[in-house]
C-alpha positions as CSV (number, residue, x, y, z in Angstrom):
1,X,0.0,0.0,0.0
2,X,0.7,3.9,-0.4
3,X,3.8,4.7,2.0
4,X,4.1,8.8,1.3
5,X,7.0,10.6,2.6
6,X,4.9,13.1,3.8
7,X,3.9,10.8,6.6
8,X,7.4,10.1,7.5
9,X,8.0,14.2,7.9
10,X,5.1,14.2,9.8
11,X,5.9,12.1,12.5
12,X,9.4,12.7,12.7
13,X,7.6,16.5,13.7
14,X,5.3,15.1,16.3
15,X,8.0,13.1,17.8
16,X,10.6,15.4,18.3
17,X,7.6,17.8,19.5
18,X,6.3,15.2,22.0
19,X,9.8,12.6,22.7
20,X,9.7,9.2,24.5
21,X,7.5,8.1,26.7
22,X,8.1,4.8,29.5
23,X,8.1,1.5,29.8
24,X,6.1,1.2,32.9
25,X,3.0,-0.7,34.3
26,X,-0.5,1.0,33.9
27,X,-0.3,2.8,37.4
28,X,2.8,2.8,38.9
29,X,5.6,3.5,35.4
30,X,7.9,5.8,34.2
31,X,8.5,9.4,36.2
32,X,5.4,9.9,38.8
33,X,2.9,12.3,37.7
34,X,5.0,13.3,34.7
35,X,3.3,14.3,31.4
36,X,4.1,14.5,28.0
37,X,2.3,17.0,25.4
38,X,1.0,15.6,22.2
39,X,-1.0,16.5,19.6
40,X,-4.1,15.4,21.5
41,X,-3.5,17.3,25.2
42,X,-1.5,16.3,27.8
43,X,-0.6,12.3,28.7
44,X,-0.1,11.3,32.1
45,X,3.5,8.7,31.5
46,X,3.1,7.5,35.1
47,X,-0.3,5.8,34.3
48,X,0.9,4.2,30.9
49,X,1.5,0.4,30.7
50,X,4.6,-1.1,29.4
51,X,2.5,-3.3,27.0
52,X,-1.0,-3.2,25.1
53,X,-3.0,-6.2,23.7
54,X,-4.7,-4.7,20.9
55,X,-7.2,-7.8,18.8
56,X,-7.7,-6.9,15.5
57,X,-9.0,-8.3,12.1
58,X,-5.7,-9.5,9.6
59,X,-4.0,-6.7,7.8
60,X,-5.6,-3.5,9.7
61,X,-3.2,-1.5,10.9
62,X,0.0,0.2,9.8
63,X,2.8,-1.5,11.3
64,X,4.7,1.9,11.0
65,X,1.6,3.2,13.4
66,X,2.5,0.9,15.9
67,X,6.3,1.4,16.0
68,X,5.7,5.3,16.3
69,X,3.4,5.2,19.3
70,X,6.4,2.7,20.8
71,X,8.7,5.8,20.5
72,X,6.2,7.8,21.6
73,X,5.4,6.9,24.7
74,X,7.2,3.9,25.4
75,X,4.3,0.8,25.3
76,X,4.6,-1.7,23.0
77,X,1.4,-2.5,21.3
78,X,1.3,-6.7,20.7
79,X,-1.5,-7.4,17.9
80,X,-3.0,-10.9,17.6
81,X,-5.8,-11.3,14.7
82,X,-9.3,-13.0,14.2
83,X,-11.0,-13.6,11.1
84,X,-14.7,-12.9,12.5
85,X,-16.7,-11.3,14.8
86,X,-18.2,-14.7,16.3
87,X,-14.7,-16.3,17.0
88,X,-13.3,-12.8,18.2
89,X,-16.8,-12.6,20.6
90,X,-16.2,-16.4,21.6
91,X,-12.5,-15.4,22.5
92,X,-13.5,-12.7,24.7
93,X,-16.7,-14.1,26.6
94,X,-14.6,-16.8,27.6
95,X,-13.1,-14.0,30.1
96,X,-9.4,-13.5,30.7
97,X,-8.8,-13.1,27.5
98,X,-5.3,-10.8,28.1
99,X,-6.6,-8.1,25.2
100,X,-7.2,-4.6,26.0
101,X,-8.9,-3.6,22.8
102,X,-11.1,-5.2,20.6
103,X,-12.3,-3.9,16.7
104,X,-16.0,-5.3,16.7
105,X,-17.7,-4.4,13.9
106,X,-21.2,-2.9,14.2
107,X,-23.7,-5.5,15.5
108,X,-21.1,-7.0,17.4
109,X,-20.5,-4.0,19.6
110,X,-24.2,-3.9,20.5
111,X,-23.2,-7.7,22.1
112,X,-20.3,-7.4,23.4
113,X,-22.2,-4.2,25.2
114,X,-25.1,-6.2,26.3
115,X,-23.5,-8.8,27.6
116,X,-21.0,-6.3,29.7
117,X,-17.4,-7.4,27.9
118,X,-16.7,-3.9,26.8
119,X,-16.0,-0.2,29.2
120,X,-17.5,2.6,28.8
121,X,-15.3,5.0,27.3
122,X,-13.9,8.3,29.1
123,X,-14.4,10.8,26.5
124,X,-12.4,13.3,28.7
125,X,-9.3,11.2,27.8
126,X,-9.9,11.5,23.7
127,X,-10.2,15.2,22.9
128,X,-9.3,13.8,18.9
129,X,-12.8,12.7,18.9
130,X,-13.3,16.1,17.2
131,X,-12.3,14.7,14.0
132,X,-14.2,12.2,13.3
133,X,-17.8,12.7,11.1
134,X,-20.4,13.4,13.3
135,X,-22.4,11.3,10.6
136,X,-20.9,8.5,11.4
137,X,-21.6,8.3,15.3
138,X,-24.3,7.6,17.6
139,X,-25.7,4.7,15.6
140,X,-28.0,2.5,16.5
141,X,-25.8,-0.2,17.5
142,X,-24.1,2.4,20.3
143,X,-25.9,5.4,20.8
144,X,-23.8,8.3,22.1
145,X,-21.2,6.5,21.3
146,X,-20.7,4.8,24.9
147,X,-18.7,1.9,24.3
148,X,-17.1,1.9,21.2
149,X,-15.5,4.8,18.7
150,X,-15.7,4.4,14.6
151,X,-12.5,2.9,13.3
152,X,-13.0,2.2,9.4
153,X,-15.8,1.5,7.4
154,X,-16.3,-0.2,4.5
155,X,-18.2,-2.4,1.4
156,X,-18.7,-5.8,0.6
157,X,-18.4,-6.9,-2.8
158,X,-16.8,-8.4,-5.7
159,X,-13.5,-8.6,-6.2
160,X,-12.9,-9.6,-9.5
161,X,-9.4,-9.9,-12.0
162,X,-10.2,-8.0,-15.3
163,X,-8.0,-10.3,-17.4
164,X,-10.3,-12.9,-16.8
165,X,-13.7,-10.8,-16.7
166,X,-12.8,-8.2,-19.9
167,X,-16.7,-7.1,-20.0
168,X,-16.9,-6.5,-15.8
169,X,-19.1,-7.9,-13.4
170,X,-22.5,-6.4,-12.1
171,X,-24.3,-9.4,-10.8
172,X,-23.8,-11.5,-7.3
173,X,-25.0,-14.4,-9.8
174,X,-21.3,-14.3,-11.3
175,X,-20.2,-15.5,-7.5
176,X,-23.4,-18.0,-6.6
177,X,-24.9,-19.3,-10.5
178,X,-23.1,-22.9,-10.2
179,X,-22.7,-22.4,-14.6
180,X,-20.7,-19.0,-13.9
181,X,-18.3,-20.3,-11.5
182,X,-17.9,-23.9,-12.3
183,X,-14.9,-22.4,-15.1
184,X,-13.4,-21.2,-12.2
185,X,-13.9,-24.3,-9.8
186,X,-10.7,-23.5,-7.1
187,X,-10.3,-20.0,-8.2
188,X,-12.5,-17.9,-6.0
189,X,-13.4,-17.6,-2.6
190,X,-16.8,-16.5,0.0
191,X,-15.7,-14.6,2.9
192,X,-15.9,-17.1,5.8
193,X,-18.8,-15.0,7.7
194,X,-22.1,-15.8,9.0
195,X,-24.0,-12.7,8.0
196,X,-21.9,-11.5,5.0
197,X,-22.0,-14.8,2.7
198,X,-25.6,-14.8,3.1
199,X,-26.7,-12.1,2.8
200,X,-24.7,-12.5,-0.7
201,X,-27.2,-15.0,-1.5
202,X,-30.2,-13.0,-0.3
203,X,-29.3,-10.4,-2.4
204,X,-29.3,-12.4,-5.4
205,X,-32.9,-13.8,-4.1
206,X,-34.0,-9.7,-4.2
207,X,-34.1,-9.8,-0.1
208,X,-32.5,-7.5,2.4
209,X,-29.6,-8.9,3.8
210,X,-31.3,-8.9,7.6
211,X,-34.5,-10.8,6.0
212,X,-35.3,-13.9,8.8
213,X,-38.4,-15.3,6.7
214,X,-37.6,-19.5,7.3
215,X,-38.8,-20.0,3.7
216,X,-36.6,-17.1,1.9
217,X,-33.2,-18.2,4.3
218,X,-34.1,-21.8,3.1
219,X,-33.9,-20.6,-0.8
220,X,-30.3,-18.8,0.4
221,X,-28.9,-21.9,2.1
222,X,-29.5,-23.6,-1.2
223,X,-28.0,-21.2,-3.0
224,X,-24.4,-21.5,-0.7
225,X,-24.8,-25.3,-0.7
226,X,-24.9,-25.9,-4.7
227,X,-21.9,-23.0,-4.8
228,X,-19.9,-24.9,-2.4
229,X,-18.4,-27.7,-4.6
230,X,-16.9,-24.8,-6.7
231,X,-15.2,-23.0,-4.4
232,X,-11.4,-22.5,-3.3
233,X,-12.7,-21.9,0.7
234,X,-14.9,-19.7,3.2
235,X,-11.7,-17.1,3.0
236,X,-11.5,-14.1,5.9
237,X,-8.0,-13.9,6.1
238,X,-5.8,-13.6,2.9
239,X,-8.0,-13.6,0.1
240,X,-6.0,-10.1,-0.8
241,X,-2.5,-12.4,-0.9
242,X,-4.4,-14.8,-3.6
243,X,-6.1,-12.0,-5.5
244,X,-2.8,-10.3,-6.0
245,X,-0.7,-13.8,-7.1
246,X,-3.6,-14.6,-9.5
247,X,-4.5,-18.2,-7.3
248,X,-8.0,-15.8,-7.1
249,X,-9.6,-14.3,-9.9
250,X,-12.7,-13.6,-8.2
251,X,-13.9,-13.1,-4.9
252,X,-16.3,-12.0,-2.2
253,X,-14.2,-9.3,-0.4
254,X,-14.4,-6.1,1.2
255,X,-13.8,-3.1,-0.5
256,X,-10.3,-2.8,1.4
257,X,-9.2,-6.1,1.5
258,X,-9.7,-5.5,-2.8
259,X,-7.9,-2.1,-3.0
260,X,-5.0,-4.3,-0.8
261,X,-5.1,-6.6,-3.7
262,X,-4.6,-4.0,-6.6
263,X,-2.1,-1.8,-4.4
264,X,-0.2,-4.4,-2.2
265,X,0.2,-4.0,1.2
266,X,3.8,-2.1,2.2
267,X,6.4,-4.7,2.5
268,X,4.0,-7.6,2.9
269,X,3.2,-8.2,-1.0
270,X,3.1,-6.5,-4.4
271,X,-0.2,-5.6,-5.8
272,X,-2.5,-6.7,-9.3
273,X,-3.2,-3.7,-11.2
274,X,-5.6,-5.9,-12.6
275,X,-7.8,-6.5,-9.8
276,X,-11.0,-4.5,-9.9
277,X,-14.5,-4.2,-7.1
278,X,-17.9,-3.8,-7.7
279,X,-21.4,-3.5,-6.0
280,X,-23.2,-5.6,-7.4
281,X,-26.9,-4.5,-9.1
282,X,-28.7,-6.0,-6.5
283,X,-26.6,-4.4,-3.6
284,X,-24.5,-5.3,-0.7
285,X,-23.3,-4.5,2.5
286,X,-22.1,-1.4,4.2
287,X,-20.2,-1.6,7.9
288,X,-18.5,-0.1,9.6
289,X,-15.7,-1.7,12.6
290,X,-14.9,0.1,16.1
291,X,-12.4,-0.1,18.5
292,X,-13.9,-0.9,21.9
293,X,-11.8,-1.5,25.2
294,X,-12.7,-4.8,27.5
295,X,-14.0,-4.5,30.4
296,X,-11.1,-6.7,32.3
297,X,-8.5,-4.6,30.7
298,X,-6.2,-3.9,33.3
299,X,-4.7,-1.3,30.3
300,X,-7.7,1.2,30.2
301,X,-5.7,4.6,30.5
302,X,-3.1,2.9,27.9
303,X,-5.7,2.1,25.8
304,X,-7.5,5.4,25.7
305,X,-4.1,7.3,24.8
306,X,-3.9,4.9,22.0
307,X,-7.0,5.5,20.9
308,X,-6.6,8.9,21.0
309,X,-3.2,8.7,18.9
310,X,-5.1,7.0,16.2
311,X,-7.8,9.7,15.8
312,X,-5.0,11.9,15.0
313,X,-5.6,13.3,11.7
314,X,-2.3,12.6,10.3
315,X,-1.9,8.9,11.7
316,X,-6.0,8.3,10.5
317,X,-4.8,9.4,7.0
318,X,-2.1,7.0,7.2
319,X,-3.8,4.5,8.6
320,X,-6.1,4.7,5.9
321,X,-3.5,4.9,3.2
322,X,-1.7,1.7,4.2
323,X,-5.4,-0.6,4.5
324,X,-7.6,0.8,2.1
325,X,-10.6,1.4,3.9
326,X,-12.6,4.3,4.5
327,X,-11.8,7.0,7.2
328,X,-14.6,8.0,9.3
329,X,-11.9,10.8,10.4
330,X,-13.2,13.9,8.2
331,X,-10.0,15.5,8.9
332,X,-7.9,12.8,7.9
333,X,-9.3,13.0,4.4
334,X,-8.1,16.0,2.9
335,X,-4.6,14.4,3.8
336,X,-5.2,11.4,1.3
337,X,-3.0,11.0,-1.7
338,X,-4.8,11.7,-4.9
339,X,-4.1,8.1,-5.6
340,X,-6.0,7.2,-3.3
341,X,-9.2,9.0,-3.7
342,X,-8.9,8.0,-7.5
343,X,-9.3,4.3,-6.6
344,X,-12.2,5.3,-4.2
345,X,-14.0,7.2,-7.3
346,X,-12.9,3.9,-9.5
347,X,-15.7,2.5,-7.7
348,X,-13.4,1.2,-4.3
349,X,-15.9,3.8,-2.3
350,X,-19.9,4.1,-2.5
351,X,-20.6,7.0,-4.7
352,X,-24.3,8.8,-4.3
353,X,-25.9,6.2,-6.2
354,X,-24.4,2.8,-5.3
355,X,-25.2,4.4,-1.4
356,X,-28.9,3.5,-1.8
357,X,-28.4,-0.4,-2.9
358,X,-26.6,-0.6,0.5
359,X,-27.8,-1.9,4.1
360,X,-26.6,-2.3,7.5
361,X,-26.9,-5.7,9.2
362,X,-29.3,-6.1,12.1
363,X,-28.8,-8.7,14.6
364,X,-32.3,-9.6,16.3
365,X,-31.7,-10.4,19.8
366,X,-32.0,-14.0,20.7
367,X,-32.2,-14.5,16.5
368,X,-29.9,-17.7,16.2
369,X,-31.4,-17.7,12.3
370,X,-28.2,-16.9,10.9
371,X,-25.9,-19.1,13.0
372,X,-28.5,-21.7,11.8
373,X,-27.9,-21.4,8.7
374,X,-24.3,-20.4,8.1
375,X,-24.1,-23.9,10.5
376,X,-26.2,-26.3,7.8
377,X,-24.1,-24.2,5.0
378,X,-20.9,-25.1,6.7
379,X,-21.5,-28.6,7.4
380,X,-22.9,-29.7,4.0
């Protein structure tokens, strides 16, 4: 992905401005009551942990990011990754699960909040909340915005190789119509996802994507279950790796994981200029992931600083550069490279009209229709 300069000058600035901060545990580290200015106010370096367990999807952060908040202020941040909300939810219901912060997606915050495995945030301690779109908080799934602040948002799609598909794709019946795909039989991939692949399917069926009628979920299991003997895998993980080697040629992705694909990801692998994403005619899914702290986090100031360094305009802007989702920092924007906001007109970004063929999931409470059926799919 995109690795500008200009982001190197940029923090070199803010940390000769701000300098080191300590290696300490969360209350008792480093110099006692000592501060250090940022960009964002004034830390408190005696409260700061040596060490932050930060769980996070594959592939979603800059690695630079990480490095620079290290010289920062001193804490190492350890990153493990899950490849879904259920097994990232299963992980941390269990209860001592050593993280301190957790990227749910929407619907899964709303659980993770019910169920009491997340803190209330102390927005006292994130003055860089300032930057983010006002349009894009207090949803649904966490009004005011108590548990959980946006992180990226994004698209589900197609990701598709143009080589192979010269005239473009603009149907989900090129991913689930066993005549389309049986010429690609091992080639392409489903994201491995029990609201996401089906509501693939009940697009196609002309559905929303939170429909729960028995008969109409019945129709989308069969759907999955005659695409299945096609397929490569259920793929959540590194389908942007085997879209950009060509082992892909088509798959059902999200609109980062596709611009990974066409632009590489830093030092990790090259990219396809090849690869191309669409919304398909019948629509798709928009979501958009948080960053939560846990409850049992015995982190939470550490956490909250980190959160707050990551709302900084220049680190959300190249944040966003290096992943390829979409910023819900408004300030962070205007710092994106033109590249970048090219492939985002291209079509790696809703415009106007591809806005109003999208949905947000819903997750009925005490609805196990999903998990039902992703089960029979899975099992087949």
């Amino acid at each position: 992905m995109l690795r500008r300069s200009l982001w190197i000058v940029i923090l070199a600035l803010l940390l000769a401005a701000c300098g080191g901060g300590n290696t300490g545990g969360e209350q008792s580290a480093g110099t006692p009551g000592g501060t250090a200015a940022t960009a964002s106010g004034e830390v408190d370096t005696s409260k700061l942990s040596a060490e932050l367990y930060f769980y996070n999807w594959s592939d979603y952060i800059d690695p630079a990011l990480l490095e620079a908040f290290e010289t920062e202020y001193g804490v190492k941040v350890i990153v493990d990754t899950f490849d879904s909300n259920e097994d990232m939810i299963a992980k941390v219901r269990a209860g001592n699960s050593g993280y301190d912060l957790v990227v749910p997606s929407d619907y899964a915050v709303s659980i993770l909040a019910t169920e009491g495995l997340v803190a209330p945030l102390d927005k006292a301690l994130l003055p860089n909340l300032t930057h983010l779109d006002s349009g894009l908080l207090d949803q649904l799934f966490d009004k005011s915005n108590t548990y959980s602040l946006p992180y990226m948002y994004g698209i589900t799609g197609i990701a598709y190789n143009a080589k192979e598909f010269p005239n473009g794709i603009d149907s989900w019946s090129a991913l689930l119509d066993p005549a389309q795909v049986e010429p690609f039989t091992g080639r392409f991939s489903m994201l491995d996802d029990e609201r996401e692949t089906p509501a693939a399917a009940l697009k196609l069926l002309g559905s929303s994507l939170n429909e729960e009628d028995p008969a109409i979920l019945k129709q989308a299991e069969e759907l999955l279950i005659a695409q299945k003997p096609f397929l490569a895998a259920y793929n959540s993980s590194d389908v942007n790796r085997k879209l950009a080697s060509g082992e892909y040629v088509l798959a059902h992705a999200w609109s980062g994981m596709a611009m990974q694909a066409r632009n590489g990801l830093g030092d990790e692998f090259a990219g396809n200029p090849d690869i191309r994403f669409v919304i398909p005619k019948e629509g798709g899914m928009i979501w958009m992931d948080n960053i939560a702290i846990l409850k049992d986090s015995p982190n939470a100031y550490t956490a909250h600083v980190f959160m707050d360094f990551l709302m900084r305009p220049e680190n959300a802007a190249q944040n966003t550069e290096y992943i390829g989702y979409l910023t819900p920092n408004k300030d962070a924007v205007p710092l994106l490279s033109q590249e970048v906001k090219d492939l985002y007109a291209e079509g790696f970004a809703p415009d106007v009209t591809v806005r109003e063929r999208l949905e947000w999931a819903q997750r009925m409470q005490g609805s196990t229709a999903f998990t039902d059926l992703w089960t029979a799919v899975k099992g087949e």
